[in-house]
C-alpha positions as CSV (number, residue, x, y, z in Angstrom):
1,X,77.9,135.1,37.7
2,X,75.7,135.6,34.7
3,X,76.9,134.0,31.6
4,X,79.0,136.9,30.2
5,X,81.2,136.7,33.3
6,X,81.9,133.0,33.0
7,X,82.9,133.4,29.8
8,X,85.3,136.4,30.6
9,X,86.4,134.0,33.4
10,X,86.9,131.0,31.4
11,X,89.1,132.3,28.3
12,X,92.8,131.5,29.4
13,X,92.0,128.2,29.7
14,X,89.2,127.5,27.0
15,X,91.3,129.3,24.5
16,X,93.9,126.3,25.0
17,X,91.4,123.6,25.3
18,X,89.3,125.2,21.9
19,X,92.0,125.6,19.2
20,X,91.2,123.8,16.3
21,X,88.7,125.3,13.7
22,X,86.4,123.5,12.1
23,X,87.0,122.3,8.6
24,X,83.6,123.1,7.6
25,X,83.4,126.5,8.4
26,X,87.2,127.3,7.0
27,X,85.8,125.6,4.0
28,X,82.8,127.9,4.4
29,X,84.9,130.7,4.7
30,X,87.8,130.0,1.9
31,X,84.9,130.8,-0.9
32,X,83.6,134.0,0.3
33,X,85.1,137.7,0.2
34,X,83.9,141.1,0.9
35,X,83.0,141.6,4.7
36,X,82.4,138.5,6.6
37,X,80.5,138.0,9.8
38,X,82.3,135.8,12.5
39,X,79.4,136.0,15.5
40,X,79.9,133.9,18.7
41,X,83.9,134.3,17.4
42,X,85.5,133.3,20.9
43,X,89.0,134.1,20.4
44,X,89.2,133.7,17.0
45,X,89.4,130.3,16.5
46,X,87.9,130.6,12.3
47,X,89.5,133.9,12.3
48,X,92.1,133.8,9.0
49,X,93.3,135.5,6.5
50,X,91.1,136.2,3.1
51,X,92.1,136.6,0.1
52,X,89.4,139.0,-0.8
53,X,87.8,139.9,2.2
54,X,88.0,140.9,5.7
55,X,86.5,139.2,9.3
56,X,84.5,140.8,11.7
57,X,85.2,139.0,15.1
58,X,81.9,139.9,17.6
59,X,81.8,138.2,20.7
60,X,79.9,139.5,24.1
61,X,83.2,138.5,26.4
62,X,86.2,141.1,26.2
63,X,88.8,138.7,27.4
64,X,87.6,136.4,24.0
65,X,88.2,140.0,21.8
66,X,91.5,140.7,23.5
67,X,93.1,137.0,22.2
68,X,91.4,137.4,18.9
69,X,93.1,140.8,18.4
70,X,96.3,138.8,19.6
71,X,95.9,136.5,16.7
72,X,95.1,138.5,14.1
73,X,98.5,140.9,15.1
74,X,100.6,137.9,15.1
75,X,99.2,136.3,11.8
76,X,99.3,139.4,10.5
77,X,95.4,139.0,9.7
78,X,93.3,142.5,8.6
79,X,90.2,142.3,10.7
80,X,87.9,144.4,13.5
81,X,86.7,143.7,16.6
82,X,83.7,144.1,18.5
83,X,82.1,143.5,21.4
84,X,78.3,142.8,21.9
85,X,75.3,140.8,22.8
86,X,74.6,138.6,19.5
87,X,71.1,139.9,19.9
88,X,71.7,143.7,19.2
89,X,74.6,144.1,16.5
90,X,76.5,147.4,16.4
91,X,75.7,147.1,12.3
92,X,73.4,148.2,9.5
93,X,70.8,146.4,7.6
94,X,72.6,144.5,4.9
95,X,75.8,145.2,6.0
96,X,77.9,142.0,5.9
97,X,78.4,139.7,2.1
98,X,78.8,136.3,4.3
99,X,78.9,135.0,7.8
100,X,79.4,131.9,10.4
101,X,77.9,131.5,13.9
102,X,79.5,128.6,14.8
103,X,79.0,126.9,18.4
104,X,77.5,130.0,19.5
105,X,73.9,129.2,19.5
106,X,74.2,126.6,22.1
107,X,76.0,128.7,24.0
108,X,72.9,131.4,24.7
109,X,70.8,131.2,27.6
110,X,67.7,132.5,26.9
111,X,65.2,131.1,23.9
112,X,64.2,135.1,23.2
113,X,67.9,135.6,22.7
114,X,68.3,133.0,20.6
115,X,65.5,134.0,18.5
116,X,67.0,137.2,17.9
117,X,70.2,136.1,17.5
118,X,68.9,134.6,14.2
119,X,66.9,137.7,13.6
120,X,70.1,139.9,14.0
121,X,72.2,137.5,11.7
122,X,69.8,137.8,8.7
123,X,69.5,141.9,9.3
124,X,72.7,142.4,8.7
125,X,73.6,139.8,5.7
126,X,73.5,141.4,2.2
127,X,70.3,140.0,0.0
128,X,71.4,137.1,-1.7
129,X,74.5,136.1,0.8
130,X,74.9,133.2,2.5
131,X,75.9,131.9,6.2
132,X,77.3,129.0,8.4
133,X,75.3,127.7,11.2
134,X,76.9,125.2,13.4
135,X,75.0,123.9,16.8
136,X,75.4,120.7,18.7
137,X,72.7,118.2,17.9
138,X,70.8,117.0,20.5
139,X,69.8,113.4,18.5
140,X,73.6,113.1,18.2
141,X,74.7,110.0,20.4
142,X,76.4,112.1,22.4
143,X,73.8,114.8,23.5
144,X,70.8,112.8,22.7
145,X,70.8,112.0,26.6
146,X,70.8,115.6,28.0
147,X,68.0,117.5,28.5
148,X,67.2,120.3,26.3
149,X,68.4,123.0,28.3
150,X,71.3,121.9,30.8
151,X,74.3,123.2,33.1
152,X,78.0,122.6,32.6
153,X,80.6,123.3,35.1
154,X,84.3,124.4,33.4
155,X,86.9,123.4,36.1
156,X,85.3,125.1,39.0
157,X,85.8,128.4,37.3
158,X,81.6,128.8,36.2
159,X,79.1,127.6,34.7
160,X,77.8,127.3,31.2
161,X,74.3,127.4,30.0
162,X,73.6,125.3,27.6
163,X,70.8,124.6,24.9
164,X,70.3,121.5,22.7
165,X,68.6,122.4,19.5
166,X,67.3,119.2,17.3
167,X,67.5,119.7,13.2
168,X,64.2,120.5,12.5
169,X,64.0,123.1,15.7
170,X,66.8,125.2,14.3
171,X,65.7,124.6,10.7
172,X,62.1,126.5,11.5
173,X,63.4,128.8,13.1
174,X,65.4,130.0,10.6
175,X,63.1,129.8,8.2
176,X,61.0,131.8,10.4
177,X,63.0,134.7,9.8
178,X,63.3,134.4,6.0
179,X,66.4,132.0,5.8
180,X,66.6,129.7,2.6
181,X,67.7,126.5,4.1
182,X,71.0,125.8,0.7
183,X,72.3,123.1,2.0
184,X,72.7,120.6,5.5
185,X,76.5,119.8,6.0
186,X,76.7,116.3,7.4
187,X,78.6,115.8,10.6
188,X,78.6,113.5,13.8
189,X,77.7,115.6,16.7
190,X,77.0,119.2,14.9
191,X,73.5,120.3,13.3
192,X,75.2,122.3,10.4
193,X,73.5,124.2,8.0
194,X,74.3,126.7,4.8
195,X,71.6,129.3,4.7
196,X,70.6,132.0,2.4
197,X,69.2,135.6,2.3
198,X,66.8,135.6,-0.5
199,X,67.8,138.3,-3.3
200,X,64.4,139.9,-2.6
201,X,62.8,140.4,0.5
């Protein structure tokens, strides 16, 4: 199965097992309005409701977009939905005034997809907005034993690629792409950083 499968496979019982959001992004996410950006967005775990905006749920497994649209009918929660490769957004340039990617990078399998991942994030943020980047740490005591790139099983059901970027890894190479690096949110196991698209480009 390639990775897209597993994931469609996996989502009954992930969705249970994954429920609570992070407090940083829904922090994050409580101060920005306009169209926001929820790539990697599972089944909607950081999807809620805005006061002055609207989420954009984009994840590459269906089964993931069917429970987010679940969520979002039963809370009552104005969003859309999409499905695609985090590499090759179904947006314009400058489309989107904020956005998270949380626990998604990890989750890609290849490094060129991961570089365009980040490539496609800051096409489609507004000049001057900002975004969310969560990825496990790999110095964190409990990855900093894994090898960079490493297999996990999920109950016998498939398995999960899985990449460990280190802080100043992901820090270059979103800087690479023209990021502004605002600010590094502390946390245990989680690299997690606020980044910016300059104003002018």
């Amino acid at each position: 199965m390639n990775q897209q499968q597993v994931w469609n496979k996996i989502t009954p019982e992930w969705n249970k097992f994954r429920t609570i959001p992070f407090p940083e992004t829904i922090g994050f996410l409580k101060k920005q309005k306009g169209k926001i950006l929820d790539l990697g967005s599972g089944s909607g775990r950081h999807l809620i409701k805005l006061k002055n905006g609207k989420m954009y749920e984009v994840d590459f497994s269906k089964e993931m977009i069917k429970l987010a649209k679940i969520k979002a009918s039963k809370q009552k929660i104005p969003a859309e939905f999409f499905i695609s490769e985090s590499e090759n957004l179904p947006f314009q340039k400058n489309f989107f005034d904020a956005g998270i990617c949380t626990s998604l990078m990890q989750c890609i399998d290849t490094q060129n997809k991961r570089n365009k991942t980040i490539q496609e994030l800051f096409r489609v943020l507004k000049p001057g907005s900002k975004a969310l980047i969560s990825t496990w740490d790999k110095n964190s005591s409990r990855y900093k034993n894994k090898p960079k790139k490493a297999t996990m099983k999920w109950r016998n059901k498939g398995t999960r690629t899985i990449y460990f970027y280190d802080e100043q890894e992901l820090k270059d190479k979103l800087k690479k792409v023209g990021f502004k690096i605002k600010t590094k949110i502390p946390n245990k196991f989680n690299i997690i950083f606020v980044v910016e698209k300059p104003s002018q480009i």
